[in-house]
C-alpha positions, 0 to 999 in steps of 0.5 A, spaced: 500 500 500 505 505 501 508 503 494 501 505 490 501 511 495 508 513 493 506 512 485 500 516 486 503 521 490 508 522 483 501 522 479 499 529 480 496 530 473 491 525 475 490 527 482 489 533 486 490 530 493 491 523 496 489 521 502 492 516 506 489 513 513 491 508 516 485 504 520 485 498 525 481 495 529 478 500 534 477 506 528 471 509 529 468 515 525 470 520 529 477 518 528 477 517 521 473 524 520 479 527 524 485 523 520 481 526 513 481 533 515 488 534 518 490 531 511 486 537 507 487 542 512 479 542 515 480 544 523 475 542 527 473 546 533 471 540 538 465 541 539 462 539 533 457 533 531 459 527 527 453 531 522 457 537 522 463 534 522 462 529 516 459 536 512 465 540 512 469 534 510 464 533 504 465 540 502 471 540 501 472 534 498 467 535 493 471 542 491 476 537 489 474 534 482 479 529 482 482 525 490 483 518 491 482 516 498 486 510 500 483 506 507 489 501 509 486 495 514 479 497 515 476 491 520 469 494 518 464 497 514 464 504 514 459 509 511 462 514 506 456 520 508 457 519 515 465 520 515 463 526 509 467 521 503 463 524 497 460 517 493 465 514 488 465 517 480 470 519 475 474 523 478 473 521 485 477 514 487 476 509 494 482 504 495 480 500 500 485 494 504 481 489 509 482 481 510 474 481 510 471 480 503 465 482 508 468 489 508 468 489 501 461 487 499 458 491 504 462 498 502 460 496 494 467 495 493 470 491 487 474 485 490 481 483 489 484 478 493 492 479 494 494 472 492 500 469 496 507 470 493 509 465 488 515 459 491 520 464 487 517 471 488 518 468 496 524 465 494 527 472 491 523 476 498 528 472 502 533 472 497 533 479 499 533 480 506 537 474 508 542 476 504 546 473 498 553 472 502 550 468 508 546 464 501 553 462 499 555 458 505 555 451 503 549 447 505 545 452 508 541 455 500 536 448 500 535 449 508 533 456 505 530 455 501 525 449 505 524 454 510 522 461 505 516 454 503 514 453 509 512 461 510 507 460 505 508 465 501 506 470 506 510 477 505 510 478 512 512 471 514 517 471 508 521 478 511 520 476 518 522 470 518 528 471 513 531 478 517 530 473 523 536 468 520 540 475 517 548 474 518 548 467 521 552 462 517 552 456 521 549 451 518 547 447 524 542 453 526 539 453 519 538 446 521 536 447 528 531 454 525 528 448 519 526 443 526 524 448 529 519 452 524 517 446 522 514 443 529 510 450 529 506 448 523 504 443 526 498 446 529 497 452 525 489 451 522 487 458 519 490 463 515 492 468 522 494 463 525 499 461 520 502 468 520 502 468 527 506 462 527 510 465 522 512 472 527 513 467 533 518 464 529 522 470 529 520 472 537 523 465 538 529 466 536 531 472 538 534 467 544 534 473 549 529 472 555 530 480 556 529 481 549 522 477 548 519 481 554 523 488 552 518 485 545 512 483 549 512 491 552 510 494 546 504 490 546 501 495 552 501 500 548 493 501 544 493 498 537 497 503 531 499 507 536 506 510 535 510 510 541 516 515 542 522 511 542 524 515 549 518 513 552 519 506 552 527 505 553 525 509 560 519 502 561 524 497 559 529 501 565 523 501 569 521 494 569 529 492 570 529 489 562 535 494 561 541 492 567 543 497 571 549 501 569 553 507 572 549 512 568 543 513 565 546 515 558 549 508 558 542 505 560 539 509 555 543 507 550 543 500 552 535 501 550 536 504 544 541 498 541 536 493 544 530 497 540 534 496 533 535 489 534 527 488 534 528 493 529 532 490 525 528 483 525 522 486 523 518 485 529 518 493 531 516 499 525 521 506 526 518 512 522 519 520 524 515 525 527 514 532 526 521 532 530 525 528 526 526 524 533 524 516 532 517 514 533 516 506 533 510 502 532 507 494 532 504 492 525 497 489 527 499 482 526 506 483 531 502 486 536 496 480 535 502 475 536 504 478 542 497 479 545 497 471 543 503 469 547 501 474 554 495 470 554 499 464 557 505 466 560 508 471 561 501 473 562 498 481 560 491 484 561 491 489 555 485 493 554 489 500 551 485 505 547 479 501 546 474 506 548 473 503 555 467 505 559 467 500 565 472 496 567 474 490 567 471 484 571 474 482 577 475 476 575 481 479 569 485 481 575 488 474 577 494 472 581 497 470 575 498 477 572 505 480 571 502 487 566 496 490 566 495 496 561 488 500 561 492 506 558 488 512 554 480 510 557 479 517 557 471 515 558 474 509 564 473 513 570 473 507 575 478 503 575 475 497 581 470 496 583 470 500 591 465 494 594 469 489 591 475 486 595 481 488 592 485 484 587 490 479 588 495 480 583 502 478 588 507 477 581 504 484 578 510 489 576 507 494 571 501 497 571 500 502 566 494 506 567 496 514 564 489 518 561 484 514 564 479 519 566 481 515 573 477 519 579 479 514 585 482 509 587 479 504 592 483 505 599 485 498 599 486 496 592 493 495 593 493 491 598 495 484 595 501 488 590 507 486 593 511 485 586 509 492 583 514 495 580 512 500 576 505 504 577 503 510 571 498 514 573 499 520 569 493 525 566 487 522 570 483 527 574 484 523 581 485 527 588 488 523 592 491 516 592 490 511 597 494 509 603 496 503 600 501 505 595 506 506 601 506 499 602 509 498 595 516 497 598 518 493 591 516 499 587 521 503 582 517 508 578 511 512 581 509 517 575 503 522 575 505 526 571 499 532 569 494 529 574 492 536 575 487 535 581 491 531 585 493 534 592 495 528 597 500 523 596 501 518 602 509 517 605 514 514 600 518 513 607 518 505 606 519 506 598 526 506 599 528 502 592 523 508 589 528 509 582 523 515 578 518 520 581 515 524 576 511 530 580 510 535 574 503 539 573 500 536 580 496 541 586 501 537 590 501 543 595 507 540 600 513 535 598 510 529 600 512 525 607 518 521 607 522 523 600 528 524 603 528 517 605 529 516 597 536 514 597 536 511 590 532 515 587 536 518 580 530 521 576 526 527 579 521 530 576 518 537 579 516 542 573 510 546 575 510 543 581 509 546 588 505 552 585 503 555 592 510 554 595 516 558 591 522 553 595 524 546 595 525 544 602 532 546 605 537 539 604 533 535 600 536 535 594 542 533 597 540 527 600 538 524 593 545 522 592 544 518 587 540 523 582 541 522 575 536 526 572 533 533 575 527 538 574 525 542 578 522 547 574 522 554 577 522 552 584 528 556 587 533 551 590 540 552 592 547 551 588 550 549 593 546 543 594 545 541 586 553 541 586 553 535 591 549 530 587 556 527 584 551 523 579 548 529 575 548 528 568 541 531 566 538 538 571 533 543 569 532 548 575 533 555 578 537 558 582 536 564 587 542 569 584 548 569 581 552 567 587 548 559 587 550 558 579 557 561 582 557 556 587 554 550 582 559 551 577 565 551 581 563 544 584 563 542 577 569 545 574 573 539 572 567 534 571 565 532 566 560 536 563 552 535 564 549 532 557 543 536 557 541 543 562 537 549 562 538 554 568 535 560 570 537 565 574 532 570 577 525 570 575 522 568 569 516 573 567 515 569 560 516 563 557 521 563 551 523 558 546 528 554 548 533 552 542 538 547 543 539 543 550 544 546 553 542 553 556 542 558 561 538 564 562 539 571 566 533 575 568 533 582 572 541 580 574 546 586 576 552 583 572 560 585 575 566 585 571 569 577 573 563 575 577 561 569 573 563 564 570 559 559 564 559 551 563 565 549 557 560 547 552 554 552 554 550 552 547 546 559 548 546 564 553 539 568 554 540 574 558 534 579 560 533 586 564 540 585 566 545 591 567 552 590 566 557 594 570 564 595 567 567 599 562 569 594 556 566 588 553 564 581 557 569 576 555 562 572 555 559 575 550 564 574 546 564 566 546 561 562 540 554 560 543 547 563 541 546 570 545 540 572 546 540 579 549 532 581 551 532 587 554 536 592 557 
């Protein structure tokens, strides 16, 4: 389907626009309506109707004399005058892509069945991915050939199987790849099934127990959903799948190179957003496969994105759970039943939970969770948490970020293996009780936090020792306590003057600068692009000959209504770095 995209895109003289939506299993018309306007610049308010909606569409559309409309993977059939499609004709094309001939016959489209590859069109395929050289090794083409057969002329087989076995020249592994593919036809019965079997060949041979279940973590993401490669590096280091190293850099690159061994198998997609940074994705059959294999062991419960209104039953949460995902059920609210007695899930480690529309929580839900590693509230409208999550002594990653009615979290004095708290955009009035006993905490996120309190309690900071990664935000904080956290790689916080980044940059003189930090000094009064990842800000500052002193690899300096008291140039307006001067 890309390539018919492609060539259409290159067709201008037959067509003015060609609109490419990718469905699944979940579209509805609001989301088709939606991914239509944001291709032909149709914005909607928010408020409108399906009816309305559907008549804005239809009337730029129908301005269009000639438009295609390409449909990739639709489960079900769908009104084209609900959506606003204007009806087939001339100049108007609809291309459709489905695996239910149903589908076809309903939406008045013509069928054209996309047969299996031929044996040497899928002899060529996997010619092609495995590459000639590992072909040329004696004995191993007509094992090759036997396994590129046995994949039924499924291209996704074909290319997932063959990338899986890409660079091995040992003949005994084709053998062995050959018994092993073969045992797993055994018990193939339809068409789905016969792919599955195929991807969960190539999930098997990736031989690496932490690597399968860095896989299988990818499925608790909602279906034909991108996920940022960040995003789930940082998981993979929660769950304990990425193996502690003595910075969080080395962590993230570890991920990073474990992401481009699915990758390359073929078991993950990679494309770029908007930002050039990588977003990944799990083709639906992938993803259906990993589901397939979470149902026995290691067990999931994942009903992400699925538009849920009541939660699952109480029966879903069994004591042999390891990962629970409910996450983007914006209209859930009520996550367990409160009458209810509280889940035994004792082996659950990450519960994934973020835009839930989650209000509350019963008091003693996590009661029975001694396992629970990993605990994702972010962006629910909850108050409060329940006292139970003080007990959770195994957690490492408690993260609420933008639960923008929250205002009491119980101590985390018991939580002393806690790795990440993720604080930002909370009503939280106070630090909660027990932080400072949070001695391996190294990633701290308190942006937009503490809005009624100016100030981080004094000595906090510089009891987190094992701070990697900090934000604080706008929250005045001392430059004599950030300069003891030895471990610092990443920090975005203000000091009170001149004199604490003084103090800040004095104790790392002689380090190895941090990889990434924004800095202000004084108060902020409005927000400002921020253009590269290494930066300082001087708001309302009085600036002496010699008083300050800037970071080695400083990328842009930004000073506003700042003085300067002296008679010649500051040598450190004449550095080479962004300089942006606003103000006096």
């Amino acid at each position: 389907m890309k390539l018919i995209n492609n060539q259409l895109l290159q067709e201008r003289e037959n067509f003015d626009i060609v609109i490419w939506i990718t469905a699944s299993k979940e579209m509805s018309i609001a989301k088709l309506q939606k991914a239509i306007a944001s291709q032909i610049e149709v914005t909607f308010c928010g408020d409108e109707c399906e009816t309305r909606r559907a008549g804005m569409l239809f009337e730029t559309l129908s301005r269009k004399s000639r438009f295609v409309v390409i449909l990739d993977d639709i489960w079900e059939a769908v009104s084209l005058e609900k959506v606003g499609i204007p009806e087939p004709s001339t100049g108007i094309k609809l291309v459709l892509t489905t695996r239910s001939i149903d589908v076809c016959q309903k939406m008045g489209c013509r069928a054209i069945k996309v047969k299996p590859l031929v044996e040497e069109e899928a002899w060529n395929l996997f010619s092609e991915k495995v590459g000639r050289d590992i072909l040329n090794v004696i004995g191993v083409e007509p094992i090759a050939k036997k396994i590129a057969k046995r994949c039924g002329g499924l291209p996704l087989g074909v290319i997932t199987v063959a990338s899986s076995m890409k660079g091995i020249d040992n003949l005994f592994e084709w053998r062995n790849a050959l018994k092993e593919l073969t045992e797993h036809k055994q018990s193939i019965n339809g068409l789905e099934d016969e792919v599955l079997q195929q991807l969960q060949f190539s999930y098997d041979r990736l031989n690496d127990p932490k690597l399968q279940h860095c896989f299988l973590s990818c499925a608790l993401y909602p279906r034909d959903r991108s996920i940022g490669e960040r995003e789930l590096v940082q998981l993979w280091i929660a769950e304990g799948l990425v193996e502690e190293m003595d910075s969080r850099q080395a962590e993230f690159d570890r991920g990073h190179t474990i992401m481009n061994k699915l990758l390359r198998n073929c078991l993950l997609e990679v494309f770029r957003g908007s930002d050039n940074k990588r977003l990944i994705k799990m083709h639906d059959l992938v993803r259906d496969m990993a589901l397939h294999i979470t149902s026995a062991k290691p067990r999931f419960l994942v009903k992400a994105g699925m538009g849920l209104r009541e939660p699952p039953n109480v029966q879903e949460w069994s004591e042999d759970l390891e990962k629970v995902s409910l996450m983007r059920n914006r209209k859930l609210e009520v996550l367990y039943p409160s009458e209810m007695s509280p889940p035994k899930c004792p082996i659950l480690t990450t519960l994934l939970l973020p835009g839930c529309g989650i209000k509350s929580i019963p008091k003693g839900f996590f009661n029975h969770m001694d396992g629970l590693k990993i605990l994702k509230l972010s962006r629910n409208p909850i108050k409060s948490l329940p006292n139970s999550i003080s007990n959770l002594k195994n957690l490492t990653a408690l993260l609420l970020a933008y639960c923008d009615h929250l205002e009491y979290v119980p101590s985390l004095s018991k939580l002393r293996v806690l790795k990440e708290l993720d604080l930002r955009g909370t009503k939280i009035k106070e630090v909660p009780h027990g932080m400072e006993n949070l001695s391996s905490l190294k990633y701290l996120k308190l942006e937009d936090f503490l809005k009624n309190v100016n100030e981080i309690p004094s000595g906090l900071l510089s009891r987190l020792s094992c701070l990697q990664d900090l934000n604080v935000g706008r929250s005045l904080i001392s430059g004599k306590e950030v300069s003891e956290l030895k471990k610092l790689e990443t920090f975005e916080g203000s000091f009170y003057d001149l004199d604490n980044l003084n103090m800040y940059l004095q104790a790392f003189h002689g380090r190895e600068d941090l990889s990434q930090f924004i800095i202000l000094v004084g108060k902020r009064k409005w927000e400002t692009e921020i253009y590269t990842s290494k930066r300082i800000e001087l708001w309302d500052c009085d600036i002496y000959p010699n008083q300050i002193m800037l970071p080695r690899h400083i990328e842009e300096l930004h000073v506003t209504n700042c003085a300067y008291y002296g008679r010649e140039e500051y040598p450190i307006f004449s550095r080479s770095l962004r300089f942006r001067n606003v103000g006096n």
